[in-house]
PDB file of the backbone (N, CA, C, O) and the ligand in Angstrom, with CONECT records:
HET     ZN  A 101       1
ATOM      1  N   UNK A   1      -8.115  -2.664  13.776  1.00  0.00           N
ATOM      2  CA  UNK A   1      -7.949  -1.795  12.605  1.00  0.00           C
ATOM      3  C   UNK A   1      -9.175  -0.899  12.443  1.00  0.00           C
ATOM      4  O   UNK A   1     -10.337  -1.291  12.341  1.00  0.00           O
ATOM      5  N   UNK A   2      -8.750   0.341  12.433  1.00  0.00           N
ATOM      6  CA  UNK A   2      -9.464   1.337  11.807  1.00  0.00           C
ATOM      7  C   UNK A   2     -10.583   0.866  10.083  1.00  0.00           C
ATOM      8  O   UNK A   2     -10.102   0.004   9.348  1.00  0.00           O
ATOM      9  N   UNK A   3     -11.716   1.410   9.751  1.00  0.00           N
ATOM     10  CA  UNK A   3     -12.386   1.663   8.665  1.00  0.00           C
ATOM     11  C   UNK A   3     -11.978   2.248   7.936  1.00  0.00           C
ATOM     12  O   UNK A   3     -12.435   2.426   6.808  1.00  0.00           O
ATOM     13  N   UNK A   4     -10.955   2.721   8.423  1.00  0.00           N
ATOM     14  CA  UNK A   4     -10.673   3.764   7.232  1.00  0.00           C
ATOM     15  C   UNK A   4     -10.155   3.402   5.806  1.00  0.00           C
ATOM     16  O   UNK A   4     -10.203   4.162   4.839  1.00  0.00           O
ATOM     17  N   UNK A   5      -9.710   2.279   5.811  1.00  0.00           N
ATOM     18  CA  UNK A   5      -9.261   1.768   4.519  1.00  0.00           C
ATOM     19  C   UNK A   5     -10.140   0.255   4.234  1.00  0.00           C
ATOM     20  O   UNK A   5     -10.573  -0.551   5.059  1.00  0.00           O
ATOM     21  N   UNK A   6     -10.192   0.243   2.973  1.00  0.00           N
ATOM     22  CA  UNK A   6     -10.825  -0.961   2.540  1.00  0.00           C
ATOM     23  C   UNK A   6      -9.871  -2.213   1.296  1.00  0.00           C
ATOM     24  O   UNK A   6      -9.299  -1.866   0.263  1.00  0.00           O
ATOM     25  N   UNK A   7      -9.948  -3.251   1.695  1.00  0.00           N
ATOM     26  CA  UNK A   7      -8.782  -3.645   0.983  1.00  0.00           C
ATOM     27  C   UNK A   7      -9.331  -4.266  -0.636  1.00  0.00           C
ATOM     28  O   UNK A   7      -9.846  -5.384  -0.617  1.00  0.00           O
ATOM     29  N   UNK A   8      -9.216  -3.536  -2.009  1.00  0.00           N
ATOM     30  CA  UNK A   8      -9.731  -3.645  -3.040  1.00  0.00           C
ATOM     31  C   UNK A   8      -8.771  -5.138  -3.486  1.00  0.00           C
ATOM     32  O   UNK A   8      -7.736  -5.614  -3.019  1.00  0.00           O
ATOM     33  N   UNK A   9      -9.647  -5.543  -4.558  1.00  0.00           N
ATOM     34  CA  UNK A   9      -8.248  -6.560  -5.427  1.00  0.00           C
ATOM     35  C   UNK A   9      -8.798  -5.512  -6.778  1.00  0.00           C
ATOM     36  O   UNK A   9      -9.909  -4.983  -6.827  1.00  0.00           O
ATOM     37  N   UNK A  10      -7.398  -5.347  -8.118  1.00  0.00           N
ATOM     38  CA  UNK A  10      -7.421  -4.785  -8.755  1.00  0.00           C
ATOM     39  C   UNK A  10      -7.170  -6.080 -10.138  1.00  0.00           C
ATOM     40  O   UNK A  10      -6.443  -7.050 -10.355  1.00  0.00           O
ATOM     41  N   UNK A  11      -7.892  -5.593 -10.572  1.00  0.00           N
ATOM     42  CA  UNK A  11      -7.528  -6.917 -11.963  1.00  0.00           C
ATOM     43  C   UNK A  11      -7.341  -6.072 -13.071  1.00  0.00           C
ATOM     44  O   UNK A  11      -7.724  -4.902 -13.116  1.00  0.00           O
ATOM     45  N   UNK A  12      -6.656  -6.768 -14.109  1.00  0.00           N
ATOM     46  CA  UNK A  12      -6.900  -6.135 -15.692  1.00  0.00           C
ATOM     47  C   UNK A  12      -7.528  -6.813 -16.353  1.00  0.00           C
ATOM     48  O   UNK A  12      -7.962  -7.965 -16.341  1.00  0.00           O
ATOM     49  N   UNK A  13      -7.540  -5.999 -16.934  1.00  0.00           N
ATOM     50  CA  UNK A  13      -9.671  -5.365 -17.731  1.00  0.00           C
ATOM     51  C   UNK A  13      -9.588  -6.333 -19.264  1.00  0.00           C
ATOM     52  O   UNK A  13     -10.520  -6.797 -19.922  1.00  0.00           O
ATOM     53  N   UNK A  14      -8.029  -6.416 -19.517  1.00  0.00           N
ATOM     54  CA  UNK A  14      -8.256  -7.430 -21.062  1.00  0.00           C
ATOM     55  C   UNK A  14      -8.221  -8.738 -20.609  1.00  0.00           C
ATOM     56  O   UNK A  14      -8.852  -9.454 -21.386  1.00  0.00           O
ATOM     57  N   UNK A  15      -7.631  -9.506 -19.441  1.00  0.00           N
ATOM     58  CA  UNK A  15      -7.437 -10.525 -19.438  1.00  0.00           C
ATOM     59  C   UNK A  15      -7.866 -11.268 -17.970  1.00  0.00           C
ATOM     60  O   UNK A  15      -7.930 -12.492 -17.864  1.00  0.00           O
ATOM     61  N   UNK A  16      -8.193 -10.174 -16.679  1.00  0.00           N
ATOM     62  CA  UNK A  16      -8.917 -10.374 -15.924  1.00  0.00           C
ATOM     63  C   UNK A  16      -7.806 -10.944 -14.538  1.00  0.00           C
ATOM     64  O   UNK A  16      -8.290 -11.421 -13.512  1.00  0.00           O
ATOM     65  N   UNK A  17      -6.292 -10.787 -14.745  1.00  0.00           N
ATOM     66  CA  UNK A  17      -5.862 -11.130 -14.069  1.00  0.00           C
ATOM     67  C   UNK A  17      -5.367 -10.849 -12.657  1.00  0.00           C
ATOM     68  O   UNK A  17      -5.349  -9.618 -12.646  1.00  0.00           O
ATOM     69  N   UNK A  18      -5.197 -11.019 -12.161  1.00  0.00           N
ATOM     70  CA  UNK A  18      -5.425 -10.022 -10.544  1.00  0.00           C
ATOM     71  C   UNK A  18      -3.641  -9.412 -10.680  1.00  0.00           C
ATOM     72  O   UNK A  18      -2.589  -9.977 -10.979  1.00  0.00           O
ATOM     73  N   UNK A  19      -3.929  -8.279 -10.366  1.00  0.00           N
ATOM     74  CA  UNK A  19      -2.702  -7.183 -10.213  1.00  0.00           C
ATOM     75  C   UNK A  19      -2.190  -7.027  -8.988  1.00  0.00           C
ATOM     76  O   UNK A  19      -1.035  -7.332  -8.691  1.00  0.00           O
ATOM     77  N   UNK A  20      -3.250  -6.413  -8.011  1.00  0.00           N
ATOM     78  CA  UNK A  20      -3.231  -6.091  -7.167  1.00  0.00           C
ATOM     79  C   UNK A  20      -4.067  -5.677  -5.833  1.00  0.00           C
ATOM     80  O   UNK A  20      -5.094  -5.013  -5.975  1.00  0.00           O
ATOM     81  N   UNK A  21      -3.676  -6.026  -4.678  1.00  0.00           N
ATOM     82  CA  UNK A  21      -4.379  -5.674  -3.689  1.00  0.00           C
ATOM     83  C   UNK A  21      -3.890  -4.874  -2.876  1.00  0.00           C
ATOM     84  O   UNK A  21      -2.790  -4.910  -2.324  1.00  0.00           O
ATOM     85  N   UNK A  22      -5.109  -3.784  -2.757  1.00  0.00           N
ATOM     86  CA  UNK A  22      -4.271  -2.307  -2.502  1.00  0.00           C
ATOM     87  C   UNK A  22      -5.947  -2.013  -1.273  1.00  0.00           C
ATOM     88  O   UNK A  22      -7.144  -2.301  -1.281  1.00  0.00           O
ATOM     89  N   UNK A  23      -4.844  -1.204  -0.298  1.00  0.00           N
ATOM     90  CA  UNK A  23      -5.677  -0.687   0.736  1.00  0.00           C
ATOM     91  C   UNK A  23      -5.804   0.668   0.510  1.00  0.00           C
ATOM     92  O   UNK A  23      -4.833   1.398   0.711  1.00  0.00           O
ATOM     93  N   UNK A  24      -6.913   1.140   0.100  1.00  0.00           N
ATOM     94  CA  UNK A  24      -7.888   2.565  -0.075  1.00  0.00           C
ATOM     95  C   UNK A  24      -8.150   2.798   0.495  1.00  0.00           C
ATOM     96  O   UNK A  24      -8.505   2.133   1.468  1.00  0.00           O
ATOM     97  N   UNK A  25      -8.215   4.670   0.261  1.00  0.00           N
ATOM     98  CA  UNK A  25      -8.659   5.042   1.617  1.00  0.00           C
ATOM     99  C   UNK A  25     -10.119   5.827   0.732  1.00  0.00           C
ATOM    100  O   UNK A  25     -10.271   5.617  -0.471  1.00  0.00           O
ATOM    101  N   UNK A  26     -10.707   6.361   1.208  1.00  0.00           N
ATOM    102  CA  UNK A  26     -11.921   7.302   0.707  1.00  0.00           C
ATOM    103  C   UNK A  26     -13.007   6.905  -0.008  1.00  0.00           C
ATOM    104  O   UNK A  26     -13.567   5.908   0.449  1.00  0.00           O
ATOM    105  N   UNK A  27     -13.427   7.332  -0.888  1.00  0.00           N
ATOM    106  CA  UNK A  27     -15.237   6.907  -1.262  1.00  0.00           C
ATOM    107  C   UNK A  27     -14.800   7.063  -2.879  1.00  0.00           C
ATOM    108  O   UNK A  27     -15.464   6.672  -3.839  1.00  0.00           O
ATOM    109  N   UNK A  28     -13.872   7.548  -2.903  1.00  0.00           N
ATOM    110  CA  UNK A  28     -13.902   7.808  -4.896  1.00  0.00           C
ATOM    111  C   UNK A  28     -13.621   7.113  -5.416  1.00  0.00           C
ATOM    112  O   UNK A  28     -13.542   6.014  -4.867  1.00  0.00           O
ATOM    113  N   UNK A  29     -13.312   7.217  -6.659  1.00  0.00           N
ATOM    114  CA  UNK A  29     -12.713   5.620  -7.998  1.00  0.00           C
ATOM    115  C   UNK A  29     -11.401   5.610  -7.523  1.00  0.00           C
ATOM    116  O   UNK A  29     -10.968   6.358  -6.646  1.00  0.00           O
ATOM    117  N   UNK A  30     -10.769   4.734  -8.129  1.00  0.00           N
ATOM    118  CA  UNK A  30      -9.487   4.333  -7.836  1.00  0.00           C
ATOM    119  C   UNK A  30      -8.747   5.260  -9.044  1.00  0.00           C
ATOM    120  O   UNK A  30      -9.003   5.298 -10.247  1.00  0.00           O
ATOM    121  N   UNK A  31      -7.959   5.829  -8.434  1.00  0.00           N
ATOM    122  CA  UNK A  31      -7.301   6.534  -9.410  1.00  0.00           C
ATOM    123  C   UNK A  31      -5.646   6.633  -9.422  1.00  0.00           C
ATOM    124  O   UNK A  31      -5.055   7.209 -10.335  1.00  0.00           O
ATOM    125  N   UNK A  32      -5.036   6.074  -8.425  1.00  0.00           N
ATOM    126  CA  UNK A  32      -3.856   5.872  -8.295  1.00  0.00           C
ATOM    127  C   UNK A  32      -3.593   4.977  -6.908  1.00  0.00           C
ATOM    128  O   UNK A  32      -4.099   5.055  -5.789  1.00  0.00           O
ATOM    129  N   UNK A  33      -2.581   4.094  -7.474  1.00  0.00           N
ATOM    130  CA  UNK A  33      -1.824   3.294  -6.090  1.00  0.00           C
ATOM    131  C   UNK A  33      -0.885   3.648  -5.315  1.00  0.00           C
ATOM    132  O   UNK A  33       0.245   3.660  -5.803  1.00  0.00           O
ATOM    133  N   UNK A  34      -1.018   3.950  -4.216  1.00  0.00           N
ATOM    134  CA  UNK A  34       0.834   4.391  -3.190  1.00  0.00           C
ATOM    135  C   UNK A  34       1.041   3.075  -3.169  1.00  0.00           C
ATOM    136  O   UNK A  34       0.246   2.155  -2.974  1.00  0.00           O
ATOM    137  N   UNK A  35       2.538   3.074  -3.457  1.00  0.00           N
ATOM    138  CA  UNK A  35       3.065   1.624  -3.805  1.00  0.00           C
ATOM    139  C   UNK A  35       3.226   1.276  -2.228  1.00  0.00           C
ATOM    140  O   UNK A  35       3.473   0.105  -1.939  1.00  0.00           O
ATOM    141  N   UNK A  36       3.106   2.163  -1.278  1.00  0.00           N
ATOM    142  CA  UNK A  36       3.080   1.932   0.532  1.00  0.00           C
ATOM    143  C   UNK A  36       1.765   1.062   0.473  1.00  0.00           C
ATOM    144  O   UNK A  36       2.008  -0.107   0.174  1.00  0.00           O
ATOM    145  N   UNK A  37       0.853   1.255   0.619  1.00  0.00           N
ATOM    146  CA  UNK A  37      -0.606   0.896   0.349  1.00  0.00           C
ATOM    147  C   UNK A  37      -0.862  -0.746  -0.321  1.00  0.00           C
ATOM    148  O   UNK A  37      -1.683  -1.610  -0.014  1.00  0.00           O
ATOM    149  N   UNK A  38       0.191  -0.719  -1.319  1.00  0.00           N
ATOM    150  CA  UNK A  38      -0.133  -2.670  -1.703  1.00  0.00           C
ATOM    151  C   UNK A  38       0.312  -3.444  -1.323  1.00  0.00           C
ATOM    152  O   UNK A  38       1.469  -3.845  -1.194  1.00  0.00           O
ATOM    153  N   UNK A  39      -0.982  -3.865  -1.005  1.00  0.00           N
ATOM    154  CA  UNK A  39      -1.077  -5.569   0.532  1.00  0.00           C
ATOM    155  C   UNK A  39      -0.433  -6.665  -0.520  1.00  0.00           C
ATOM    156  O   UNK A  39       0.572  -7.271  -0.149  1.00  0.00           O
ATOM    157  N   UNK A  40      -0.781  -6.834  -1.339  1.00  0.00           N
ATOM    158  CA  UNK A  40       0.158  -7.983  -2.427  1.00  0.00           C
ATOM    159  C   UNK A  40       0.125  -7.612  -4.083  1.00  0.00           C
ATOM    160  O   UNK A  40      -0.846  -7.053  -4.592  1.00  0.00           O
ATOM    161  N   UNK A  41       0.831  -7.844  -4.528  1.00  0.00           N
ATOM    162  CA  UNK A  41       1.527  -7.523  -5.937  1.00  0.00           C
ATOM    163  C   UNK A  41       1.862  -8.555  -6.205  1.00  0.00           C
ATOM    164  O   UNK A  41       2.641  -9.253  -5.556  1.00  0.00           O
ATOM    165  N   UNK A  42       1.114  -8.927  -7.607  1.00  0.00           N
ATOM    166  CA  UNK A  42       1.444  -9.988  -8.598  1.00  0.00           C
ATOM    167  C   UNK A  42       1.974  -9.715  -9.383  1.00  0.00           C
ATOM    168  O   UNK A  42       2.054 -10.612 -10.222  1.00  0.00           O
ATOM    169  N   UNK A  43       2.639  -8.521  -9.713  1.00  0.00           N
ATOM    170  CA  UNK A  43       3.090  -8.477 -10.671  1.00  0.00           C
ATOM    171  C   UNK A  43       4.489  -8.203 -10.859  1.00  0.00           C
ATOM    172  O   UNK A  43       5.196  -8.624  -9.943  1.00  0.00           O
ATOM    173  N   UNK A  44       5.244  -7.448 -12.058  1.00  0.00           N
ATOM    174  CA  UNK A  44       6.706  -7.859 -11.770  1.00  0.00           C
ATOM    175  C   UNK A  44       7.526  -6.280 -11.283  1.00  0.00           C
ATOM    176  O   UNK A  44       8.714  -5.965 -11.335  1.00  0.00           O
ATOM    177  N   UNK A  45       6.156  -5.417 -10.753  1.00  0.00           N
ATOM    178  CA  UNK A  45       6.685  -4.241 -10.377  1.00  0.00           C
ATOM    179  C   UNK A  45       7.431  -3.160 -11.346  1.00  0.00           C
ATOM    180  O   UNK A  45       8.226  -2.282 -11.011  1.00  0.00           O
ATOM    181  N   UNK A  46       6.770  -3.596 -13.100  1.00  0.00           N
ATOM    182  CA  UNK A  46       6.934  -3.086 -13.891  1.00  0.00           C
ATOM    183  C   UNK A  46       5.551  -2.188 -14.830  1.00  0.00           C
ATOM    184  O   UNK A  46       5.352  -1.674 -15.930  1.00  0.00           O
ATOM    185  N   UNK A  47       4.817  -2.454 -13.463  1.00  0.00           N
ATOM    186  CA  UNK A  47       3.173  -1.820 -14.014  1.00  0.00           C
ATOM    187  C   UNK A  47       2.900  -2.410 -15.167  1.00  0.00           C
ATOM    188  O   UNK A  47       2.300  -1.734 -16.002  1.00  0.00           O
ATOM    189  N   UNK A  48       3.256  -3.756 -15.483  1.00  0.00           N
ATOM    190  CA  UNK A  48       2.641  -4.103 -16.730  1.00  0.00           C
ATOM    191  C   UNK A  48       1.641  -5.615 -16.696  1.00  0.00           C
ATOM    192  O   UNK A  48       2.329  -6.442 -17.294  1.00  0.00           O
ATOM    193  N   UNK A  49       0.589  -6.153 -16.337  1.00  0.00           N
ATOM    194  CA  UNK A  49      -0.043  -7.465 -16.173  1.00  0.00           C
ATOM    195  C   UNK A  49       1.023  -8.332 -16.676  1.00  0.00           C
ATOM    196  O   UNK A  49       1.654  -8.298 -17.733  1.00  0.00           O
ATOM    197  N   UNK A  50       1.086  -9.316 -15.414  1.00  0.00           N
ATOM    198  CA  UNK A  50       2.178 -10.088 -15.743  1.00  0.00           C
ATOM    199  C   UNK A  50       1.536 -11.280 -16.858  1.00  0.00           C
ATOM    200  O   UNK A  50       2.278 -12.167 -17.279  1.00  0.00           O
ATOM    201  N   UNK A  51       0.321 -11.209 -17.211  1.00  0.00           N
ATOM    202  CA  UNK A  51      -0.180 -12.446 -17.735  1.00  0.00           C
ATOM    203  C   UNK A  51      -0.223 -11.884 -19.578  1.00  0.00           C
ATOM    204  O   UNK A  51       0.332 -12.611 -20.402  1.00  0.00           O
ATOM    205  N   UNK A  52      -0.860 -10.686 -20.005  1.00  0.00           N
ATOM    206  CA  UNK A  52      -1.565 -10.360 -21.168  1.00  0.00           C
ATOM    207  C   UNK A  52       0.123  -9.181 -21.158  1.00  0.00           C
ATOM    208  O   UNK A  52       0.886  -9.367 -22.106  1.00  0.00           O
ATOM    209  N   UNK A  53       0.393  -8.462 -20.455  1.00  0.00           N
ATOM    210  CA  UNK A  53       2.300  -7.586 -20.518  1.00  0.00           C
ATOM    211  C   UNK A  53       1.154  -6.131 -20.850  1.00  0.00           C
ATOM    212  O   UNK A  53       1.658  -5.048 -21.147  1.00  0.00           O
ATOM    213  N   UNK A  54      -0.152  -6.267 -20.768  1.00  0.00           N
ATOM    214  CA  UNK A  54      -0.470  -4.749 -20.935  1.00  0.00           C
ATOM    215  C   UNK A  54      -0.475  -4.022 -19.700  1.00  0.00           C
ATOM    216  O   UNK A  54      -0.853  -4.327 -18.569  1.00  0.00           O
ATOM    217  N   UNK A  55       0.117  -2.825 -20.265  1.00  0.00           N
ATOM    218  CA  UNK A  55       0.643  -1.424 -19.397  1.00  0.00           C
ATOM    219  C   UNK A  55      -0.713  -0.552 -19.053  1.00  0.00           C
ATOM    220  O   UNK A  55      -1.537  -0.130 -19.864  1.00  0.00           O
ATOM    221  N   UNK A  56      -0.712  -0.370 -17.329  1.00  0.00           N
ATOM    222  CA  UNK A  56      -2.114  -0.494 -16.869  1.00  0.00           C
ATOM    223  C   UNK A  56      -1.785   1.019 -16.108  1.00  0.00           C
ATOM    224  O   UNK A  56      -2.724   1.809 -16.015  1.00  0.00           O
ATOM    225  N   UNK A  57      -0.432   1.406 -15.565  1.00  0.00           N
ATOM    226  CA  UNK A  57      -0.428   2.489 -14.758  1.00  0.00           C
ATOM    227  C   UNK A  57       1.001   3.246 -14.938  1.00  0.00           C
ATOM    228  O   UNK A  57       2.134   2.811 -15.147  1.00  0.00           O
ATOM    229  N   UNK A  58       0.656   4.111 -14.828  1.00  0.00           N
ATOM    230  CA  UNK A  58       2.131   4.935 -14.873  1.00  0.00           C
ATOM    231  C   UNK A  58       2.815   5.436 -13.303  1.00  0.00           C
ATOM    232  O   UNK A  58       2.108   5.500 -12.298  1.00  0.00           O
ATOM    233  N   UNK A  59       4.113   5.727 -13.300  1.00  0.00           N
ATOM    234  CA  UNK A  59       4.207   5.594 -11.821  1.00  0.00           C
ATOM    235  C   UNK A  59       4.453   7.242 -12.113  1.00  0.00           C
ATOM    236  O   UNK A  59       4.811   7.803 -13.148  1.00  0.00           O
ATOM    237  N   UNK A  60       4.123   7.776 -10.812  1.00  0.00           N
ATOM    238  CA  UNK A  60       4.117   9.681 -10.731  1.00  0.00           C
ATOM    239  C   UNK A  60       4.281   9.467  -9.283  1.00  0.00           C
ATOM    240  O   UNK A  60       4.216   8.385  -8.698  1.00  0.00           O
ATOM    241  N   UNK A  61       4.576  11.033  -8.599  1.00  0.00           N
ATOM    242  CA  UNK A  61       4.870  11.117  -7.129  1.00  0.00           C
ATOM    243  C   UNK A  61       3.674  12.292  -6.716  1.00  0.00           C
ATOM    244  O   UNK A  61       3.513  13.495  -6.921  1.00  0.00           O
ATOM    245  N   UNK A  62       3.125  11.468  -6.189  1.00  0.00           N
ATOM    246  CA  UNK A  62       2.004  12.296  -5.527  1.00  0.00           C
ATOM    247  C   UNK A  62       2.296  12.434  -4.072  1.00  0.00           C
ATOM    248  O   UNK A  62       3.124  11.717  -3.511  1.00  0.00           O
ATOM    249  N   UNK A  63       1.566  13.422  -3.427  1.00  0.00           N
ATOM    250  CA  UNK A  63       1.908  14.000  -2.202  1.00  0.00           C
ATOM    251  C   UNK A  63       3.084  13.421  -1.631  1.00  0.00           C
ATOM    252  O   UNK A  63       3.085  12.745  -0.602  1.00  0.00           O
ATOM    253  N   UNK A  64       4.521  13.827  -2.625  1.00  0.00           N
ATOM    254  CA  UNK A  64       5.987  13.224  -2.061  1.00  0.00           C
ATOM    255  C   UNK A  64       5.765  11.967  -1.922  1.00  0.00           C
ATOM    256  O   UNK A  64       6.429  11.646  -0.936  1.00  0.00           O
ATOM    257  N   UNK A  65       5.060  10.773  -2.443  1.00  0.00           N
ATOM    258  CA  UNK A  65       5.216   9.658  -2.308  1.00  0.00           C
ATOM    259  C   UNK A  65       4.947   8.947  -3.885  1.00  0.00           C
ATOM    260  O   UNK A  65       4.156   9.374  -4.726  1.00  0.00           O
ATOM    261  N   UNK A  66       5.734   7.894  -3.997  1.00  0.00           N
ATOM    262  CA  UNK A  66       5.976   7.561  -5.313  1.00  0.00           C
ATOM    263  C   UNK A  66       4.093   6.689  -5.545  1.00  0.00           C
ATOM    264  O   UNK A  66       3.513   6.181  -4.586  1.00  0.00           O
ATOM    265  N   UNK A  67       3.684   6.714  -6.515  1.00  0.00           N
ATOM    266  CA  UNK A  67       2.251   5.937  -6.459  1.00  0.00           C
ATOM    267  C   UNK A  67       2.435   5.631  -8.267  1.00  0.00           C
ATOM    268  O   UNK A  67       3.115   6.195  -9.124  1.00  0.00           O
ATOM    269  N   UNK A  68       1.399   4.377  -8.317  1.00  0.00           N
ATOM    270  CA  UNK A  68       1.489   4.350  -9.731  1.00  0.00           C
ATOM    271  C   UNK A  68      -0.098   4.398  -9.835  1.00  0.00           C
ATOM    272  O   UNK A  68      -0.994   3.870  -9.176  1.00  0.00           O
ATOM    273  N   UNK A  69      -0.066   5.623 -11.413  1.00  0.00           N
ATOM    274  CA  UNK A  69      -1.257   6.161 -11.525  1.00  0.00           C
ATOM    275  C   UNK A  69      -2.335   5.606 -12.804  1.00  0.00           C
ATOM    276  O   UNK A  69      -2.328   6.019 -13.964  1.00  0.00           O
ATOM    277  N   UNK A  70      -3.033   4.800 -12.355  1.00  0.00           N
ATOM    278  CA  UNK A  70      -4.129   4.097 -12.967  1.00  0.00           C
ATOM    279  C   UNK A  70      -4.096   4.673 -14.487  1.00  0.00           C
ATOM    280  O   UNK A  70      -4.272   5.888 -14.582  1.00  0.00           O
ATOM    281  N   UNK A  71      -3.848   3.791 -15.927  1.00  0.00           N
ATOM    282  CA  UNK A  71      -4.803   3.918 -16.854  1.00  0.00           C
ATOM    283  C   UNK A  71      -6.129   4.048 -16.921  1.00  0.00           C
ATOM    284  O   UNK A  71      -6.731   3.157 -16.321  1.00  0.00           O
ATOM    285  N   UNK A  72      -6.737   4.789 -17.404  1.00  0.00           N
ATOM    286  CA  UNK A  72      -8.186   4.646 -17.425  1.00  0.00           C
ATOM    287  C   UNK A  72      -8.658   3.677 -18.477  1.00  0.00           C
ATOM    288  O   UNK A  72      -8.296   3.654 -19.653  1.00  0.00           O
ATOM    289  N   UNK A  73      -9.756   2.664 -17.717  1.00  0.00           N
ATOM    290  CA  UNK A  73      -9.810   1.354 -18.730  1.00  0.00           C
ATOM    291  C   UNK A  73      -9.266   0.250 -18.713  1.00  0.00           C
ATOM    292  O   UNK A  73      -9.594  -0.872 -19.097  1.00  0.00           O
ATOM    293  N   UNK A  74      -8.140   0.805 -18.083  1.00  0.00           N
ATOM    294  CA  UNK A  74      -6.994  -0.702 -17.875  1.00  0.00           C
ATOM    295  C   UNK A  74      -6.988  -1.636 -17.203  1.00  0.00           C
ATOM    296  O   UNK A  74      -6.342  -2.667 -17.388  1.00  0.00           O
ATOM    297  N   UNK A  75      -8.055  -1.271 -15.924  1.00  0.00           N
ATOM    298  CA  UNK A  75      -8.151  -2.341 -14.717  1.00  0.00           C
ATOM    299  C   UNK A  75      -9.772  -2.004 -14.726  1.00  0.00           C
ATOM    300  O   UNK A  75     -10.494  -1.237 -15.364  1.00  0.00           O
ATOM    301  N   UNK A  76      -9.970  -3.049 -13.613  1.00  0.00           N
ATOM    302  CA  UNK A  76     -11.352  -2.720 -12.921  1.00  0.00           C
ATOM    303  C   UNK A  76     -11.219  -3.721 -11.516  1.00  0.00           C
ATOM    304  O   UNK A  76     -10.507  -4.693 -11.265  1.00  0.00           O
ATOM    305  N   UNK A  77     -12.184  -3.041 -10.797  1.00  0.00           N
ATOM    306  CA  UNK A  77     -11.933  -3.451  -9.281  1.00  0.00           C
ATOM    307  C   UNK A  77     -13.185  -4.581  -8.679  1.00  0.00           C
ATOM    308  O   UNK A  77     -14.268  -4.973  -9.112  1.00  0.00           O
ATOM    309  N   UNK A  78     -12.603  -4.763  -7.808  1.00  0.00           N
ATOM    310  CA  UNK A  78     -13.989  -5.387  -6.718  1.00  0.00           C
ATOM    311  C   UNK A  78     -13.479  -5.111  -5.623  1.00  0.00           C
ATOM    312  O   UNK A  78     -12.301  -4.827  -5.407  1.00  0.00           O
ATOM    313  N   UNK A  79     -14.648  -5.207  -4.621  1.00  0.00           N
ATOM    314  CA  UNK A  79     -14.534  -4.526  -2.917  1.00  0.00           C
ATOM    315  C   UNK A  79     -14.862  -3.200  -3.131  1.00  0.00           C
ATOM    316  O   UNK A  79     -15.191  -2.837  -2.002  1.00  0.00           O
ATOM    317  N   UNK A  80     -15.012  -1.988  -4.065  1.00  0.00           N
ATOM    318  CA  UNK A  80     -14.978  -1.094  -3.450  1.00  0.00           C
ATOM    319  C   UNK A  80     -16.301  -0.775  -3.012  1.00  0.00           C
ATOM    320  O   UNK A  80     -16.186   0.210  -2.282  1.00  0.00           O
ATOM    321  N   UNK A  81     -17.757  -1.188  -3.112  1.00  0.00           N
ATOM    322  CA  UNK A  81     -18.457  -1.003  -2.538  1.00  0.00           C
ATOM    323  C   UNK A  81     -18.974  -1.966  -1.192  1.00  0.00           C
ATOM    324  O   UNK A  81     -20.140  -2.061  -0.808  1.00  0.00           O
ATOM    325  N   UNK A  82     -18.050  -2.492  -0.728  1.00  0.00           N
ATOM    326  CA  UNK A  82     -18.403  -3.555   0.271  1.00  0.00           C
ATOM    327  C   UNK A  82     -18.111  -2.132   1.426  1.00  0.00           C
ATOM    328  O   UNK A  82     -17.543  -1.047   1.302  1.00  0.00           O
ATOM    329  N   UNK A  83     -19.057  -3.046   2.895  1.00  0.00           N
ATOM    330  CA  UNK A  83     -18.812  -1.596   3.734  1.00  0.00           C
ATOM    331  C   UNK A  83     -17.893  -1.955   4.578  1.00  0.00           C
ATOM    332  O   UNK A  83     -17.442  -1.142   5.384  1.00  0.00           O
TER     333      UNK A  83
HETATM  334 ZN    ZN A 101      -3.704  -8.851 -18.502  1.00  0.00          ZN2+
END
C-alpha cells in the first residue's frame, strides 16, 4: 500500500464514541467522509452516534460521489498526525 492515505478513527466529541474509521487522503482537517473511504462504521448509517443519537454530519455529493460532511465540533479525530 501506497502513503497516500492514512487510516484516522473518528469519535464524537459529546460522548467519545468511535464513529468511524475512514482512510484520508491529504494533510488538511477532516472535513468530509466518502462513504467509499470507510474502513469500518459503527454506526447505523444514519450519521447520527449510535451511543449519545447526536447528528455529527450531513451527507452532500462531492466530486459526484456521495460523502457525509463533518459538523464542525461534532467529532474529533486521532491518527491524523501519525506519519
Ligand atoms: Zn455520542
Amino acid at each position: 500500500m501506497s502513503g497516500k492515505f492514512r487510516t484516522i478513527s473518528i469519535y464524537c466529541a459529546k460522548c467519545s464514541a468511535l464513529l468511524y474509521k475512514y482512510h484520508k487522503g491529504g494533510t488538511g482537517g477532516l472535513v468530509k467522509c466518502f462513504l467509499d473511504l470507510i474502513v469500518e462504521d459503527n454506526t447505523h448509517g444514519d450519521m447520527r452516534c449510535p451511543k449519545c443519537r447526536q447528528e455529527f454530519a450531513r451527507l452532500r455529493i462531492i466530486q459526484n460521489k456521495p460523502a457525509h460532511k463533518i459538523i464542525q465540533g461534532k467529532v474529533f479525530t486521532k491518527g491524523m498526525t501519525r506519519k
